[in-house]
N, CA and C of each residue as an Amber inpcrd file, in Angstrom:
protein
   648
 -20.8960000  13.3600000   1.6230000 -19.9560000  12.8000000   2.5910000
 -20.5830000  12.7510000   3.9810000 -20.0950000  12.0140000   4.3920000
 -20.7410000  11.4890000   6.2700000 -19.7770000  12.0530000   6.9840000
 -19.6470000  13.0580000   7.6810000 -18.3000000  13.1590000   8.8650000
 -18.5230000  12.6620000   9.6370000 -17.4430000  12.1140000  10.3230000
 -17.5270000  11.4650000  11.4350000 -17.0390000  12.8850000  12.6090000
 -16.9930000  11.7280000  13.6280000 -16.9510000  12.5750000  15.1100000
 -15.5400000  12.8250000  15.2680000 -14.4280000  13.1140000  14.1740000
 -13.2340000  13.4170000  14.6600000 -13.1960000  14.7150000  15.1400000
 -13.6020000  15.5430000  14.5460000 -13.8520000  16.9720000  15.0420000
 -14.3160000  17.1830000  16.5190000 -15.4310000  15.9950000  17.4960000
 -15.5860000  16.3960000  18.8280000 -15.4600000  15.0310000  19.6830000
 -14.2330000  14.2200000  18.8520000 -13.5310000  13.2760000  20.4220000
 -12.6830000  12.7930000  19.3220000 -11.8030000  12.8040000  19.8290000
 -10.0360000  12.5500000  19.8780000  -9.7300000  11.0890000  19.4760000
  -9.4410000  10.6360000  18.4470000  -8.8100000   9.2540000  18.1280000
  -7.6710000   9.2210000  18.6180000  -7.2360000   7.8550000  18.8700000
  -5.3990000   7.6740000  18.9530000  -4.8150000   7.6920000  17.9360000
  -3.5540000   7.5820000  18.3820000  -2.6170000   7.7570000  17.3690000
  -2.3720000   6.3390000  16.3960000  -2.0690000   7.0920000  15.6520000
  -1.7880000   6.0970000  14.5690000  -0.8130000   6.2130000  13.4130000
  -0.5990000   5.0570000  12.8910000   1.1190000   5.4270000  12.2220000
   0.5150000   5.0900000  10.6810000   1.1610000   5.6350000   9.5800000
   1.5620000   5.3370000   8.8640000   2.8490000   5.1700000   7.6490000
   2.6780000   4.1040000   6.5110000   3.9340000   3.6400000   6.0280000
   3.5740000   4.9880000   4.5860000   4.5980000   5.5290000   3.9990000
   4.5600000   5.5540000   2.6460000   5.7360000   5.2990000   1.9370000
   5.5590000   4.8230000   0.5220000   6.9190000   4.0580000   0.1310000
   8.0230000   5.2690000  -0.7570000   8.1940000   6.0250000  -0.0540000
   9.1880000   7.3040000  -0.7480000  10.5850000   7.0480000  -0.0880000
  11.8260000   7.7230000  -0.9340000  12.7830000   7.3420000  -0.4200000
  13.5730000   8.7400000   0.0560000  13.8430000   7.9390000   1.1240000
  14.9070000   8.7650000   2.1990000  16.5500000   9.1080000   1.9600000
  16.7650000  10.0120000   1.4950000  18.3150000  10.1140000   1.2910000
  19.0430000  10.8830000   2.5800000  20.5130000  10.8410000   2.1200000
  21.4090000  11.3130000   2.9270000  22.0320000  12.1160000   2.2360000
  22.1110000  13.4890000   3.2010000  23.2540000  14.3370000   2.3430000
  24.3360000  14.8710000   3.2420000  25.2220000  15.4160000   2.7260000
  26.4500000  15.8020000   3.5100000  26.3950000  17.3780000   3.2930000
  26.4000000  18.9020000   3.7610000  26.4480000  19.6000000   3.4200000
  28.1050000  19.9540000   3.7520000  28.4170000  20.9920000   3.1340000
  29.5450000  21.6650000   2.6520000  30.3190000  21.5010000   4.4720000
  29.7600000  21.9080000   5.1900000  30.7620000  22.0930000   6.5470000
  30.7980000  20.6340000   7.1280000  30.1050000  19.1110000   6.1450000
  30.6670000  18.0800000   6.7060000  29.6520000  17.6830000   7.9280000
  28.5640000  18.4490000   7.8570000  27.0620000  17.8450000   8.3440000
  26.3390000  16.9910000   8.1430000  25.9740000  15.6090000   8.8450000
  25.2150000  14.7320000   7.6690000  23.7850000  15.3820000   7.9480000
  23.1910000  15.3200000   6.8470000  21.7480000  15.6610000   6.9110000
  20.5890000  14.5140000   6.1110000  19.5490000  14.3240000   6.2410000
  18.1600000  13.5640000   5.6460000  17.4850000  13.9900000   5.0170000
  16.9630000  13.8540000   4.3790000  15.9670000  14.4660000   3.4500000
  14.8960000  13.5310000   2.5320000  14.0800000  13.5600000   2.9790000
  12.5690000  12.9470000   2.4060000  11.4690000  13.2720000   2.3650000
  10.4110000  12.6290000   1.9360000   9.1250000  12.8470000   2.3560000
   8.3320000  11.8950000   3.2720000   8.3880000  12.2740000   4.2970000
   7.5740000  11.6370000   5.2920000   5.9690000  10.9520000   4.9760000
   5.5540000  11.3270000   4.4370000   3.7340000  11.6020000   3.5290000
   3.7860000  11.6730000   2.7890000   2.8460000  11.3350000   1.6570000
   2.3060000  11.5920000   0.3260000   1.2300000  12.2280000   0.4040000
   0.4120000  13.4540000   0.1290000  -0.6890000  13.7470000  -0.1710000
  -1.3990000  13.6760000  -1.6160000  -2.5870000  13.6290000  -0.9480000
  -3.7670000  13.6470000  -2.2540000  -3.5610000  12.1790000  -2.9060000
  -3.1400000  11.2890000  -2.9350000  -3.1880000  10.1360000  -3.2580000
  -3.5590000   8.9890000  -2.6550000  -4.7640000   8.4370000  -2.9600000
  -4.9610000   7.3300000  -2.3560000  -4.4870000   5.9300000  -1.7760000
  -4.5610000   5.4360000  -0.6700000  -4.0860000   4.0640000  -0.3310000
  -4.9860000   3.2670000  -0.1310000  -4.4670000   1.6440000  -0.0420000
  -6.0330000   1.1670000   0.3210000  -5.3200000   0.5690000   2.2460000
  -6.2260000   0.8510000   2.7700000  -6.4940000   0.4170000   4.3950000
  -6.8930000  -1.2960000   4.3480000  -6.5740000  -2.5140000   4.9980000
  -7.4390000  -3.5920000   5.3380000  -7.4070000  -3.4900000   6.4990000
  -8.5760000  -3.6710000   7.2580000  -8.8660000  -4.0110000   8.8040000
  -9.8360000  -4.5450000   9.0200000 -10.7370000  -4.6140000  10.5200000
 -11.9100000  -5.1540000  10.5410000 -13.1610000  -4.5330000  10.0980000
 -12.8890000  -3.3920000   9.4200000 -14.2460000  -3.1040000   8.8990000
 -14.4460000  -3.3380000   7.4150000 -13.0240000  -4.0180000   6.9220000
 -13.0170000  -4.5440000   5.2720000 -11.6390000  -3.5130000   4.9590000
 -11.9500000  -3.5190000   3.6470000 -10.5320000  -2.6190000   2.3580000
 -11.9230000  -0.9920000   2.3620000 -10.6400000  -0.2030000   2.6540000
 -11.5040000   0.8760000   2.3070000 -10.2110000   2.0860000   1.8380000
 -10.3370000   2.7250000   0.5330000  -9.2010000   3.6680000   0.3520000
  -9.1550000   4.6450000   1.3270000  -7.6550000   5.3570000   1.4780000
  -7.7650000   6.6850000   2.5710000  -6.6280000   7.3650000   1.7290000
  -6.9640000   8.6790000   2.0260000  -6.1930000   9.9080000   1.6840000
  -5.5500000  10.6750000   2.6750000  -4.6750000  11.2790000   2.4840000
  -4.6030000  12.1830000   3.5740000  -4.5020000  13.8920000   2.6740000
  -5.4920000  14.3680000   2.7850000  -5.6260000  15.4170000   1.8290000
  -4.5550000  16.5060000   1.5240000  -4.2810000  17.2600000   1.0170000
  -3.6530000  18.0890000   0.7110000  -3.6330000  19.6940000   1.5350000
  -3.0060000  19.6310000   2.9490000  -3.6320000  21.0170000   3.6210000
  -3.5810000  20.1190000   4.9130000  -3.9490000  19.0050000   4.8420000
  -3.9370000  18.2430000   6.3340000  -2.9620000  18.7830000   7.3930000
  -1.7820000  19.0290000   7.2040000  -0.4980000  19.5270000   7.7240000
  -0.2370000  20.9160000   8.4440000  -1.2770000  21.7400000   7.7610000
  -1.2460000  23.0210000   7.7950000  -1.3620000  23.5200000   9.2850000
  -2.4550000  22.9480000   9.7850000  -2.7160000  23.4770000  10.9760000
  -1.5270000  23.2730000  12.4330000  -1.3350000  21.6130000  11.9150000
   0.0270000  21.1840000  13.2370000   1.1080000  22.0070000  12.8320000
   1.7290000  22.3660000  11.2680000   2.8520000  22.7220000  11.6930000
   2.7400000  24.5470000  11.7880000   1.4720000  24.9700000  11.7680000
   1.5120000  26.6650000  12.0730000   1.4760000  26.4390000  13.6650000
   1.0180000  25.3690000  14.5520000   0.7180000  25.7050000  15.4590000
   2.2110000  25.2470000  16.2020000   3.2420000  25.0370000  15.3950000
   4.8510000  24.3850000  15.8210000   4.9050000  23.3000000  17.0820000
   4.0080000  22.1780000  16.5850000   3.9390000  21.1410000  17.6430000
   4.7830000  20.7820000  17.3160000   5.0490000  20.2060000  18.3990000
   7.1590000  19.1350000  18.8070000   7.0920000  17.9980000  18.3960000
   7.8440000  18.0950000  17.4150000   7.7940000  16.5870000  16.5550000
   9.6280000  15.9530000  16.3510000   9.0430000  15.2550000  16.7040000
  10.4150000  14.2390000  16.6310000  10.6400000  13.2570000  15.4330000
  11.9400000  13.3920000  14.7720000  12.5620000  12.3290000  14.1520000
  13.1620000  10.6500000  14.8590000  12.7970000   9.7310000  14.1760000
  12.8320000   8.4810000  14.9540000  13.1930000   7.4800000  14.5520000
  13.6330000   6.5650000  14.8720000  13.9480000   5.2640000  14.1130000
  12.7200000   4.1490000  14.7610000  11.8360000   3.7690000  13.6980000
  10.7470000   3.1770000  14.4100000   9.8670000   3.4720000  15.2810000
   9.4360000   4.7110000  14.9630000   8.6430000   5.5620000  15.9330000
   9.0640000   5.3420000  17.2650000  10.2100000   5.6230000  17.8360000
  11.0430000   5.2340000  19.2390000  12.0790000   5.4410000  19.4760000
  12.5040000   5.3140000  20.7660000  13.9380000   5.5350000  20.9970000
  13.8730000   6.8220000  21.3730000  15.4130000   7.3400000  21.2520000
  16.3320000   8.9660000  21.4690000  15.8470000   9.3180000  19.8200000
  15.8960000  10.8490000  19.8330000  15.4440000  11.2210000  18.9030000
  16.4210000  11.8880000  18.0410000  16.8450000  11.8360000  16.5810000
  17.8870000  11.9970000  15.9180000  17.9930000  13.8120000  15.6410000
  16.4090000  14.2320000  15.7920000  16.1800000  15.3950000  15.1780000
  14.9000000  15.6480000  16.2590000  15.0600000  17.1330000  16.1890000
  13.4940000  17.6880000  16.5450000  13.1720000  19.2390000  16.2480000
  12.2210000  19.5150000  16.3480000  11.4220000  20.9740000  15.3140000
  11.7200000  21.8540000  16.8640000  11.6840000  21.6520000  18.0690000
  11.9350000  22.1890000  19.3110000  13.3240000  23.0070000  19.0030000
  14.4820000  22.1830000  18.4730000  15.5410000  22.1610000  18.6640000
  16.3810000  22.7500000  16.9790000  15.1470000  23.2400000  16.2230000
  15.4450000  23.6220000  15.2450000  16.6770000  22.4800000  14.2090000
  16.6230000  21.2460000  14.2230000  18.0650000  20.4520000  13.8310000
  16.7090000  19.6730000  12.9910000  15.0530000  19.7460000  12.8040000
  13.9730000  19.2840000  12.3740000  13.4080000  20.2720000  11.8630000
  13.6460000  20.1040000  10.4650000  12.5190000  21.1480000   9.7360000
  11.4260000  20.2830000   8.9150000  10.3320000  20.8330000   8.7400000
   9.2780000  20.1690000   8.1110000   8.2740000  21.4860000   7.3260000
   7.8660000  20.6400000   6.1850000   6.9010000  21.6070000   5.2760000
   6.1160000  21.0890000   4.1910000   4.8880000  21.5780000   4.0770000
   4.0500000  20.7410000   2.8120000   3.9370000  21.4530000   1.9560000
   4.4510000  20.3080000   0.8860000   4.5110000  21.8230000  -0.4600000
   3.1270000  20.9680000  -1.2940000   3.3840000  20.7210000  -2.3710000
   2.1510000  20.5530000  -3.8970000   2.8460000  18.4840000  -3.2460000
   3.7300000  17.9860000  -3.0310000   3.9450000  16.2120000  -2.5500000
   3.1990000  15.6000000  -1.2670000   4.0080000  16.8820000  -0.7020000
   3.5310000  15.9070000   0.9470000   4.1530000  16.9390000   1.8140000
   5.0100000  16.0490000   2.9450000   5.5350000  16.2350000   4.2510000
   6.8490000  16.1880000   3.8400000   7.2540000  17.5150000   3.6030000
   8.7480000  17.5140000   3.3700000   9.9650000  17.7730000   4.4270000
  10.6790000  16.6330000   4.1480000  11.0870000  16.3280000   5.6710000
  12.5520000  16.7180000   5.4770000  13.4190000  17.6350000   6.4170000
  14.8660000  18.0060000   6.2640000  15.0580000  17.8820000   7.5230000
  16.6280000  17.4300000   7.8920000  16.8910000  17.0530000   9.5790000
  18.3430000  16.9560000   9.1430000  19.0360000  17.6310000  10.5940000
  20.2160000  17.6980000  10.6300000  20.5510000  16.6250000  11.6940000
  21.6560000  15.5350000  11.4480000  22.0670000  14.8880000  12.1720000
  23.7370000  14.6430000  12.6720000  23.3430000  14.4070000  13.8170000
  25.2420000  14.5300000  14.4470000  25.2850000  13.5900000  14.8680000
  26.7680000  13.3620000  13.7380000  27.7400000  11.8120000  13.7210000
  28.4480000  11.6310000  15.3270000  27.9710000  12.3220000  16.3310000
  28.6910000  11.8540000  17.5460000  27.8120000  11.2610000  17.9360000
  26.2030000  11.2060000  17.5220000  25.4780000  10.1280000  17.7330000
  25.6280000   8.4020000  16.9660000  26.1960000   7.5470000  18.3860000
  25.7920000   6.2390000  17.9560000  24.7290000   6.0120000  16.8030000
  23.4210000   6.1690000  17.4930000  21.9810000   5.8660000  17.0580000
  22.3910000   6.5050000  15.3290000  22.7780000   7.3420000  15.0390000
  22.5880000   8.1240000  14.1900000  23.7300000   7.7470000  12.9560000
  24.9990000   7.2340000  13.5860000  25.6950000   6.2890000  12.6870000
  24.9930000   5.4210000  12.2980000  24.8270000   4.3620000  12.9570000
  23.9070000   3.1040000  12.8190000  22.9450000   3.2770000  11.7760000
  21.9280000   4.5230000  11.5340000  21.1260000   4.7570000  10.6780000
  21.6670000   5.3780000   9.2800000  22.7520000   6.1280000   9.4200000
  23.3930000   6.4480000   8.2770000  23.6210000   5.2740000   8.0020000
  24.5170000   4.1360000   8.2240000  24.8840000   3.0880000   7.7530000
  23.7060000   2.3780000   7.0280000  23.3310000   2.0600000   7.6190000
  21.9610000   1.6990000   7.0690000  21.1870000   2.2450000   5.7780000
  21.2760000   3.1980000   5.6790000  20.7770000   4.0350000   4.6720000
  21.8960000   3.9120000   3.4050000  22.8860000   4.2430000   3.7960000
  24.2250000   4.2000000   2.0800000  24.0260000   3.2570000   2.0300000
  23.9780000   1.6490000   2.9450000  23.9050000   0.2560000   2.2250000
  22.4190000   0.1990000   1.5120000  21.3340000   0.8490000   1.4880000
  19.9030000   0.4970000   0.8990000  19.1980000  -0.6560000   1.9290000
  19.5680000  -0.2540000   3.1780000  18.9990000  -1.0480000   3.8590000
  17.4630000  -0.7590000   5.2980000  17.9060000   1.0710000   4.7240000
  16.7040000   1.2740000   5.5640000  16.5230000   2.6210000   4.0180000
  15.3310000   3.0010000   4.0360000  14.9350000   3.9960000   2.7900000
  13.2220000   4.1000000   2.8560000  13.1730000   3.5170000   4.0850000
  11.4120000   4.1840000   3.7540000  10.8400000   5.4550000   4.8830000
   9.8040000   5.6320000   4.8480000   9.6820000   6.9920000   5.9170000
   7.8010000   6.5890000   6.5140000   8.0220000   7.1740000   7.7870000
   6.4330000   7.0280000   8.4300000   6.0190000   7.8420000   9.2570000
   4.7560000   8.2480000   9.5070000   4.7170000   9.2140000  10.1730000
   3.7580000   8.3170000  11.3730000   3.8520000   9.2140000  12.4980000
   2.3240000   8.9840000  13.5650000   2.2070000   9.9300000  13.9890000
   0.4490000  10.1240000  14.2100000   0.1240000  11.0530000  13.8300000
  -1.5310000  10.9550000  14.5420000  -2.2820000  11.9460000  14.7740000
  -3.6250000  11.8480000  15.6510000  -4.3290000  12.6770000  14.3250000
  -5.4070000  12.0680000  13.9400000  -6.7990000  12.6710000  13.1630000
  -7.5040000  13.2980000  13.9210000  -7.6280000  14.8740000  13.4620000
  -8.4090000  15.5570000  14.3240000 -10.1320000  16.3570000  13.5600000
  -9.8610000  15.7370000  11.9090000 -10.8110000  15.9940000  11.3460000
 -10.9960000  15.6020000   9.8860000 -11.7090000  14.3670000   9.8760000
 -12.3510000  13.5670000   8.9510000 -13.1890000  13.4090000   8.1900000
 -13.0600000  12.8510000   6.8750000 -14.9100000  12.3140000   6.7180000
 -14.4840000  10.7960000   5.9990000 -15.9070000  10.2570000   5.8110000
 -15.9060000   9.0310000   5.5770000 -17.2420000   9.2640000   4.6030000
 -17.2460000   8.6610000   3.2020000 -18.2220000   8.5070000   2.5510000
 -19.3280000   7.7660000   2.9950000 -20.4270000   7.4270000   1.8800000
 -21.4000000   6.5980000   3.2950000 -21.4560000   5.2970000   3.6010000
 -20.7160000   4.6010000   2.7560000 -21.0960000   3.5130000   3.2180000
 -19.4490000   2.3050000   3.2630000 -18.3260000   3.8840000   4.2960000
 -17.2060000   3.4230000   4.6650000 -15.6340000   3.2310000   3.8700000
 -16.1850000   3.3290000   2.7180000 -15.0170000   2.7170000   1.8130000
 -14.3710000   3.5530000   1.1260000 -13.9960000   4.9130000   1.5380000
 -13.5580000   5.6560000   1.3410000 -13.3570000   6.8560000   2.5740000
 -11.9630000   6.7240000   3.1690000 -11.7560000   7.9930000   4.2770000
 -10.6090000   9.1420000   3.6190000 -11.6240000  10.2090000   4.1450000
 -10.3300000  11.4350000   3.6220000  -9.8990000  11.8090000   4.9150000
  -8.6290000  12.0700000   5.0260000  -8.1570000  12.7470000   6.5940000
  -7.7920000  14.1710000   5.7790000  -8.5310000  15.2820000   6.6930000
  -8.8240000  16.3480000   6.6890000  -7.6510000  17.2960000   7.4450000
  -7.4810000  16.5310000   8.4560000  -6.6800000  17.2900000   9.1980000
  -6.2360000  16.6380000  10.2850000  -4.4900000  16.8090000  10.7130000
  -4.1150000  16.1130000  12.0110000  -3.1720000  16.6190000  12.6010000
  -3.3710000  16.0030000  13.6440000  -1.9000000  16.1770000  14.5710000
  -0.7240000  15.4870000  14.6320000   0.6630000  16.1020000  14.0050000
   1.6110000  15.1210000  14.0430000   2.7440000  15.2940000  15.1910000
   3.2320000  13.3690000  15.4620000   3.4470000  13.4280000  16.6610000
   5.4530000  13.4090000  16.3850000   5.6120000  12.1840000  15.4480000
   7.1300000  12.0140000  14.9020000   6.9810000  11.6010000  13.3150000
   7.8200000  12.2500000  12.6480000   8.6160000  11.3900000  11.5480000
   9.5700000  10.2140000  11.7100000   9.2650000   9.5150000  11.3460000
  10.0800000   8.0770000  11.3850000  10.9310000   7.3170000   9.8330000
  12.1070000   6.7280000  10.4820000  12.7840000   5.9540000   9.1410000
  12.3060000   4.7640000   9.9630000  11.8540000   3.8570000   9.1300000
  11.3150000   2.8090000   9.1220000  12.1170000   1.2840000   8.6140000
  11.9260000   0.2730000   9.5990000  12.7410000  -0.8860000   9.3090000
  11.7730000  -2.3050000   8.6890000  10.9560000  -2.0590000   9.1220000
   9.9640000  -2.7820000   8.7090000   8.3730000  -2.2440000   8.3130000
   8.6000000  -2.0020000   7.3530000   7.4890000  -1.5870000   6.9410000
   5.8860000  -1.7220000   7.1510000   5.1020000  -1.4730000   7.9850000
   3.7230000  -2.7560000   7.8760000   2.5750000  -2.1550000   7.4330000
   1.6420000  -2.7670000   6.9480000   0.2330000  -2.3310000   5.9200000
  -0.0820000  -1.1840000   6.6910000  -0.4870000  -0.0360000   6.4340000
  -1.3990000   0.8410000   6.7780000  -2.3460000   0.7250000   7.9320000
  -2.8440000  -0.9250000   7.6730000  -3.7580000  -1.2640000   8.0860000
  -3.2440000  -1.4260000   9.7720000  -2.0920000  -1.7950000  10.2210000
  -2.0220000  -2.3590000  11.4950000  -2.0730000  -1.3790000  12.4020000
  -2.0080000  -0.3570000  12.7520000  -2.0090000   0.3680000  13.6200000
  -3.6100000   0.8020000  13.8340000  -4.4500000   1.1610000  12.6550000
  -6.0660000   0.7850000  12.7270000  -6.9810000  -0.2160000  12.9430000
  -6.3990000  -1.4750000  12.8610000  -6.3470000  -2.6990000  13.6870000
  -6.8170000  -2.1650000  15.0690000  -5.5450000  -1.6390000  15.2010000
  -5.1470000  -1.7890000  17.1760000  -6.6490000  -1.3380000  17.6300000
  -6.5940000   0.2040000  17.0610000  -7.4990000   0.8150000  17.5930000
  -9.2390000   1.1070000  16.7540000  -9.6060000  -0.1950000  16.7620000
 -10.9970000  -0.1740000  16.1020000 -12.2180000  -0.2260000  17.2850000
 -11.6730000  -0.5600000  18.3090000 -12.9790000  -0.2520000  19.8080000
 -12.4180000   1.2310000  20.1480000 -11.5280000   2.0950000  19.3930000
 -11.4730000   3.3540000  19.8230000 -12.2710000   4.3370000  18.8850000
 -12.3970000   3.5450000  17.3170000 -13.1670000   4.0630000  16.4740000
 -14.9640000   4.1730000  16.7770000 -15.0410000   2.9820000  17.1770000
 -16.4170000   2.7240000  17.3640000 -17.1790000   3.7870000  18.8380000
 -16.1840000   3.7470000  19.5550000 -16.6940000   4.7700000  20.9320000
 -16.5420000   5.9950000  20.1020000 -15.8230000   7.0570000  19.3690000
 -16.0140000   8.1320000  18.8670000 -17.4380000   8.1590000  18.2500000
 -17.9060000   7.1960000  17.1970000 -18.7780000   7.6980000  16.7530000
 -20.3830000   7.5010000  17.3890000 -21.4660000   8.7500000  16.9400000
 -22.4960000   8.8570000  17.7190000 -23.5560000   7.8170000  17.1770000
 -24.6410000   7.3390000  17.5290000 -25.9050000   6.3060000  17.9340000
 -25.6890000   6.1750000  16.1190000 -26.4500000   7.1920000  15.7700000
 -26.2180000   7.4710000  13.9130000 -25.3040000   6.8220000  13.1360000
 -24.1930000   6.9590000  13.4590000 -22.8740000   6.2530000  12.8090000
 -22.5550000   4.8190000  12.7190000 -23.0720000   5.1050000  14.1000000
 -22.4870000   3.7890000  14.4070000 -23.5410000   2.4760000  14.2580000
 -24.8960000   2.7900000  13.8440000 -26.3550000   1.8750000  13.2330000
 -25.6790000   2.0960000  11.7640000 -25.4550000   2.9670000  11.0460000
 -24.7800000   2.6830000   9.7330000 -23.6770000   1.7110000   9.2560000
 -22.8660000   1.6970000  10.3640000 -21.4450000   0.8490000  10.4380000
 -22.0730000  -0.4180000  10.8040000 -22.9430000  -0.7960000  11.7590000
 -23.2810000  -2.3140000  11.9640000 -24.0130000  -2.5450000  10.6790000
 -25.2280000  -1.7470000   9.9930000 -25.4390000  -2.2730000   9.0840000
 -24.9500000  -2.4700000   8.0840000 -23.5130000  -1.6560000   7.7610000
 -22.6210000  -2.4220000   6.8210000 -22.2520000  -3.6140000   7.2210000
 -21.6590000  -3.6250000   8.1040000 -21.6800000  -5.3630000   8.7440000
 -22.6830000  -6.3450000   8.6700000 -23.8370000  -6.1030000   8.5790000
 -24.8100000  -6.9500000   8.5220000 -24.9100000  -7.1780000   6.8510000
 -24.7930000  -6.5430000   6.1540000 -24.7070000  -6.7230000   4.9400000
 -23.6650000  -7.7890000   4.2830000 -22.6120000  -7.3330000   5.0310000
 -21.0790000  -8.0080000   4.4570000 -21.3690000  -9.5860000   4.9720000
 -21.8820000  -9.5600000   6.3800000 -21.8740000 -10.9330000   6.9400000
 -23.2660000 -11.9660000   6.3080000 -24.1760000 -10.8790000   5.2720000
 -25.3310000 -11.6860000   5.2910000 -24.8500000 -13.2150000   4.7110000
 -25.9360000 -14.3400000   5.0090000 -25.4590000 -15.9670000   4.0160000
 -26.1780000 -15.6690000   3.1580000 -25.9680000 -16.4750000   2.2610000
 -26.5720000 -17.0150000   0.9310000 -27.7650000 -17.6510000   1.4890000
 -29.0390000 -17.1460000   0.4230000 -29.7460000 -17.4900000   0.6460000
 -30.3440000 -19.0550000   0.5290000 -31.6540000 -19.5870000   1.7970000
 -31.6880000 -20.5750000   2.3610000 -30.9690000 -21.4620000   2.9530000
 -29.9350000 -20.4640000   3.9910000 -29.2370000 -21.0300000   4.7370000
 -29.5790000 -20.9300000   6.0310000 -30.8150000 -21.2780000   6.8160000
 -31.5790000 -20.1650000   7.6540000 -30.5530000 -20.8460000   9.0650000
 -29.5740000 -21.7950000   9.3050000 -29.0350000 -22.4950000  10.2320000
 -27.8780000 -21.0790000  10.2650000 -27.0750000 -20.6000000   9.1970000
 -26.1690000 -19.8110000   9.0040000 -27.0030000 -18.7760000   9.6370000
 -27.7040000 -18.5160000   9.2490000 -28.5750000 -16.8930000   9.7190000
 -28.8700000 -16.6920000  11.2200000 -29.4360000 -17.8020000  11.3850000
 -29.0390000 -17.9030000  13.4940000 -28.1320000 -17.9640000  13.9780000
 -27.1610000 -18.2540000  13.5430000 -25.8130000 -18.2050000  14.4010000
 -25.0730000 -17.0670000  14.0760000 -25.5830000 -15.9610000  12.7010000
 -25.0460000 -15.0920000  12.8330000 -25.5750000 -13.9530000  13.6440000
 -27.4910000 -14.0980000  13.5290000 -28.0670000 -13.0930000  14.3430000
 -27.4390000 -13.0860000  15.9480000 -27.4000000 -14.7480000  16.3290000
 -26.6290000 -14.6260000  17.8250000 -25.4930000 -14.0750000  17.5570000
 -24.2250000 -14.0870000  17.0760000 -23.2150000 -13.8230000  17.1310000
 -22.9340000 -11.9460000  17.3420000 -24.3450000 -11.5120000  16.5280000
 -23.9980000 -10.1000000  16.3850000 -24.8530000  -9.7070000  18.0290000
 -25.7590000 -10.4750000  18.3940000 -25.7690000 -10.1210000  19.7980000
 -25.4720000 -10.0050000  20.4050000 -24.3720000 -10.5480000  20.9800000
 -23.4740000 -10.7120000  21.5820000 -22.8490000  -9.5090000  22.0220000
């Protein structure tokens, strides 16, 4: 395995979708409460962005460190807004068992925001879950197409309205990827690129306009 430089400079944040479902429960004193899994561990997804399709994991243990260290994490509708729940405020509990990110939150019906999302939820109209979240220690096989996340920082749990690829939030930040990694990494990563972009051979008109292009 190749590690990268998550371990000594800081990526942004970044969100992801997983497709588990979010229920609602009522406990005995007439509390509504949530309950899901925010994450899946140990199972692979596949990523598309600009460096191609490459699977990612988020390993099993990833979790461990943010929630011993009781960072303030918020429950959300769309990673935003007023927050329905939080781990500050004890009404946000969170834990990784042998699944994932097991997510329990107490919510109060004198919240607007929080009707609105119950509603939503008994009709089957919102039921998915996402997290965002900062990678603080990675690796990447060698030649990209495979990332394990090792370990991170989480920022909110989210119920989600629109779901989007994995991929878009790594999109955003791919000139944030490329400044993390060192001289080494980052001659490996162009020459995957140079590979992916090579032409078919005796196209030598194609081959100049790509050598300029990568000059650039």
């Amino acid at each position: 395995m190749l590690q990268t430089r998550a371990d000594r400079a800081a990526l942004k944040r970044e969100t992801r979708l997983f497709n588990v479902t979010a229920e609602l429960r009522t406990d005995n004193d007439g509390m509504l409460g949530l309950r899901g899994y925010a994450c899946i561990t140990g199972t692979p997804y596949t990523v598309r962005d600009w460096l191609g399709e490459y699977d990612e994991t988020v390993e099993q243990g990833a979790f461990t460190k943010t929630l011993s260290e009781r960072d303030d994490v918020r429950l959300l509708l769309n990673h935003d807004g007023l927050p329905m729940a939080r781990t500050k405020s004890g009404t946000l509990r969170l834990a990784e068992d042998n699944t994932g990110l097991d997510t329990d939150a107490d919510l109060d019906k004198r919240s607007t925001l929080t009707n609105d999302v119950a509603v939503a939820m008994e009709r089957g109209d919102l039921d998915q879950m996402s997290i965002a979240f900062q990678v603080t220690r990675q690796e990447w096989n060698e030649d990209y197409t495979e990332r394990y996340i090792r370990e991170l920082k989480l920022f909110d749990v989210s119920v989600v309205t629109y779901p989007a690829n994995p991929a878009t939030s790594v999109k955003l930040r791919g000139l944030d990827l490329v400044d993390a990694l060192d001289d080494e990494e980052l001659r490996e990563l162009l020459a995957r690129g140079q590979r992916r972009l090579s032409p078919p051979p005796g196209d030598p008109d194609l081959q100049v306009r790509l050598r300029a292009a990568l000059a650039l």
